[in-house]
ZAMI-542802 format. One record per residue: residue number from 0; chain; x, y, z of N, C-alpha, C in turn. Coordinates in nm, 2 decimals, padded with zeros to 4 digits. Example, Ala and Ser with C-alpha at 12.3 -4.5 7.8 and 13.67 -1.06 7.14 Angstrom:
BEGIN
pos 0 unit A n.u 01.32 n.v -00.57 n.w 00.78 ca.u 01.23 ca.v -00.45 ca.w 00.78 c.u 01.32 c.v -00.33 c.w 00.78
pos 1 unit A n.u 01.28 n.v -00.22 n.w 00.71 ca.u 01.37 ca.v -00.11 ca.w 00.71 c.u 01.29 c.v 00.00 c.w 00.79
This chain:
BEGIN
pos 0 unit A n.u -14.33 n.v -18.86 n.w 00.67 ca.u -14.47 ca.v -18.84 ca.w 00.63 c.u -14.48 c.v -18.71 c.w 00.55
pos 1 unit A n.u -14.52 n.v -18.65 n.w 00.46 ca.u -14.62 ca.v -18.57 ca.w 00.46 c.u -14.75 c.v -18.56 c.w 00.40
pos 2 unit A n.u -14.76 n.v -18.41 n.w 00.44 ca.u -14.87 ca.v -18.36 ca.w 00.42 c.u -14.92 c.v -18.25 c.w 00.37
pos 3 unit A n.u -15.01 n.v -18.20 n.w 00.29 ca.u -15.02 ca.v -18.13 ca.w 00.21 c.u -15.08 c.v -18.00 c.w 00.29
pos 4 unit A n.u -15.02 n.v -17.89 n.w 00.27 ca.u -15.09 ca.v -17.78 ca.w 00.35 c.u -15.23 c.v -17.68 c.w 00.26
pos 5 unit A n.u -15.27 n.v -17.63 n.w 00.33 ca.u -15.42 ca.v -17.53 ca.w 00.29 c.u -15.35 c.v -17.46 c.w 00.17
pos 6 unit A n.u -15.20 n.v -17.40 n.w 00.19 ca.u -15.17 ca.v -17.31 ca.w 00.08 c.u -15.14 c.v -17.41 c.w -00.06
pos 7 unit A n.u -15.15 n.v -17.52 n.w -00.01 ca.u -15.07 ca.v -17.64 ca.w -00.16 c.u -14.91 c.v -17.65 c.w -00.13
pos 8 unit A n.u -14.85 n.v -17.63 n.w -00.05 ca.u -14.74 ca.v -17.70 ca.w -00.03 c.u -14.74 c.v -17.83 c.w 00.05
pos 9 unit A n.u -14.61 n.v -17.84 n.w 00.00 ca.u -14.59 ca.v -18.02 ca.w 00.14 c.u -14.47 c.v -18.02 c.w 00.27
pos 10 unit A n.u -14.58 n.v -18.04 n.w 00.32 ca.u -14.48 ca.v -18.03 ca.w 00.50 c.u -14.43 c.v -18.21 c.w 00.50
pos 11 unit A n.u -14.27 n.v -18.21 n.w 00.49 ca.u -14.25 ca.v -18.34 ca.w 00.55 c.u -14.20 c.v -18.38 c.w 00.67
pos 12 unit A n.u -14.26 n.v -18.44 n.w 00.71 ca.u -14.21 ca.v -18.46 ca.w 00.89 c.u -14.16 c.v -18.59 c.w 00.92
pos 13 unit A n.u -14.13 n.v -18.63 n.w 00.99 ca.u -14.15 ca.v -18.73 ca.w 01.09 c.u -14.21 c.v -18.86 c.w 01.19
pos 14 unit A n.u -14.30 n.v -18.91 n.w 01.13 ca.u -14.41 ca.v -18.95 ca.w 01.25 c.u -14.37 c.v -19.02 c.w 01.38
pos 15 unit A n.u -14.37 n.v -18.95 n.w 01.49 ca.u -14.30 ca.v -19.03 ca.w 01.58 c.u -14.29 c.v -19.12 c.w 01.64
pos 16 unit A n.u -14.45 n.v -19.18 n.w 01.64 ca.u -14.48 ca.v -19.27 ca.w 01.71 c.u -14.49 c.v -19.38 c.w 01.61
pos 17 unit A n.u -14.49 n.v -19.37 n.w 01.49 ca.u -14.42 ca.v -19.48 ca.w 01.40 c.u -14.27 c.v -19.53 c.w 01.41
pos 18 unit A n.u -14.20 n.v -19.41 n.w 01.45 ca.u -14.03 ca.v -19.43 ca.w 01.51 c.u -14.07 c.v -19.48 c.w 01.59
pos 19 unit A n.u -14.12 n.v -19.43 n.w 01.71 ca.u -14.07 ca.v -19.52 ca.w 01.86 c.u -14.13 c.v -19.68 c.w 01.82
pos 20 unit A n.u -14.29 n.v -19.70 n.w 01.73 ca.u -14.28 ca.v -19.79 ca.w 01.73 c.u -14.17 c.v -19.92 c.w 01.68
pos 21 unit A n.u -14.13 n.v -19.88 n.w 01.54 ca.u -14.05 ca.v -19.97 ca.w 01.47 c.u -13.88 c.v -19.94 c.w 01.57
pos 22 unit A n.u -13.84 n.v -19.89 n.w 01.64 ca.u -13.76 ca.v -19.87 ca.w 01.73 c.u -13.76 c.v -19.97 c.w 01.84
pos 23 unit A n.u -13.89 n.v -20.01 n.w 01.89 ca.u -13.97 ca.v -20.10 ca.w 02.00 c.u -13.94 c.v -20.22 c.w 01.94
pos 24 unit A n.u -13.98 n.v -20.27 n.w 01.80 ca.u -13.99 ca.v -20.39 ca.w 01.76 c.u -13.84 c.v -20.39 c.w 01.74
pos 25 unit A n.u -13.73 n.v -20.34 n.w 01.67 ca.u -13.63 ca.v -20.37 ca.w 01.69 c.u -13.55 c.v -20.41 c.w 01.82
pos 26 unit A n.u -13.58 n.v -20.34 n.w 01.89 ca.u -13.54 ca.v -20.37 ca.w 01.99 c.u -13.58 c.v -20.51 c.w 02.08
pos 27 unit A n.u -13.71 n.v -20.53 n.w 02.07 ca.u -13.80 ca.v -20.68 ca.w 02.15 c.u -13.73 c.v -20.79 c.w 02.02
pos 28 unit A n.u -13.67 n.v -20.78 n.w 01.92 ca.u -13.58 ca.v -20.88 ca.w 01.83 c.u -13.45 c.v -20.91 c.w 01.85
pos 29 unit A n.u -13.36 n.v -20.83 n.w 01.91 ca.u -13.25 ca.v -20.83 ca.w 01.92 c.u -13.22 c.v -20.95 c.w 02.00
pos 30 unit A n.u -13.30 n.v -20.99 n.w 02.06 ca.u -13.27 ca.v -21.17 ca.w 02.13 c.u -13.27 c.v -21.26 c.w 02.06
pos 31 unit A n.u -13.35 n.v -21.26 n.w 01.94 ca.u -13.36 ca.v -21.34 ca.w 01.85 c.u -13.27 c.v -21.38 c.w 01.72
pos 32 unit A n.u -13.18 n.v -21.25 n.w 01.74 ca.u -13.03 ca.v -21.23 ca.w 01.62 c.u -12.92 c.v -21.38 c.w 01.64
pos 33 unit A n.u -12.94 n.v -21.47 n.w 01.52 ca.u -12.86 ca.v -21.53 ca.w 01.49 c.u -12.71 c.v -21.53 c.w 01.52
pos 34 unit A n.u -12.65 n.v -21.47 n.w 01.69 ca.u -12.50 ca.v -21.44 ca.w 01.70 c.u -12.42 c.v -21.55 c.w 01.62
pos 35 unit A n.u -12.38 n.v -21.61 n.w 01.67 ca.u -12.28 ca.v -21.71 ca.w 01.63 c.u -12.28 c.v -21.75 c.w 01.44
pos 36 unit A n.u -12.42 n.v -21.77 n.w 01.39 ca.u -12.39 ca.v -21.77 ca.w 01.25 c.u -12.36 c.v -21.63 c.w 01.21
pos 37 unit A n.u -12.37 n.v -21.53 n.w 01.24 ca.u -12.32 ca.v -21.39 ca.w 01.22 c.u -12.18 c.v -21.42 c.w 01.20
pos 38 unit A n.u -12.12 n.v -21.43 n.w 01.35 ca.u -11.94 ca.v -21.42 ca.w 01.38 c.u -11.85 c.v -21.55 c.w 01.26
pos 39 unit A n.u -11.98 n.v -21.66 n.w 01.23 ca.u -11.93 ca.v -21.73 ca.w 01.12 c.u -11.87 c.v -21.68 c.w 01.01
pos 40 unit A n.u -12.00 n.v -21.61 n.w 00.97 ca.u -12.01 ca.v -21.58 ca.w 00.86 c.u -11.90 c.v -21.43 c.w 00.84
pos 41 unit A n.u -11.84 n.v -21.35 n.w 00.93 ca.u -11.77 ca.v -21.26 ca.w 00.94 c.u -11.63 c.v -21.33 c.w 00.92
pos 42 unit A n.u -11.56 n.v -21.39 n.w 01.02 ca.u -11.49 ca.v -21.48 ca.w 01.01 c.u -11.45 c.v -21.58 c.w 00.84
pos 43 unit A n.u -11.54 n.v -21.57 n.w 00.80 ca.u -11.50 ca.v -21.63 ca.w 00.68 c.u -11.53 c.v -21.80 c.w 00.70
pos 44 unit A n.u -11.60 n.v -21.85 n.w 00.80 ca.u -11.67 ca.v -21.97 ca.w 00.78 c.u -11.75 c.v -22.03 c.w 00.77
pos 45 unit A n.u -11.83 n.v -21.97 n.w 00.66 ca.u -11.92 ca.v -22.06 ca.w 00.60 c.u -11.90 c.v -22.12 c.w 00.48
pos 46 unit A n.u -11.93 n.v -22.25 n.w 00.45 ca.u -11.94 ca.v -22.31 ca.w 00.36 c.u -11.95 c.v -22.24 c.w 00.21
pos 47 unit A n.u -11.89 n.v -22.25 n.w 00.10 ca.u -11.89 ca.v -22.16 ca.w -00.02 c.u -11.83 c.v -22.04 c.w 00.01
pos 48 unit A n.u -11.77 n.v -22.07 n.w 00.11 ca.u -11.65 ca.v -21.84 ca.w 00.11 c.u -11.49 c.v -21.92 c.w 00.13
């Protein structure tokens, strides 16, 4: 983020609770990760490789 201070500079920070959020959603997805077409696809078997 930042933000513009009284004197006219820019403070850039962090927002943290936009981290923890998007940290949150990564994490409640990770069930959802496609394993096996992953290891495919690493492996070298998919179709057109």
């Amino acid at each position: 983020m930042k933000e513009k201070q009284l004197d006219g500079s820019v403070k850039c920070y962090v927002d943290e609770d936009l981290k923890q959020a998007i940290a949150l959603k990564l994490l409640e997805e990770i069930p959802n990760f496609p394993l096996e077409e992953a290891e495919k696809i690493a492996k070298g078997e998919v179709d057109g490789i």
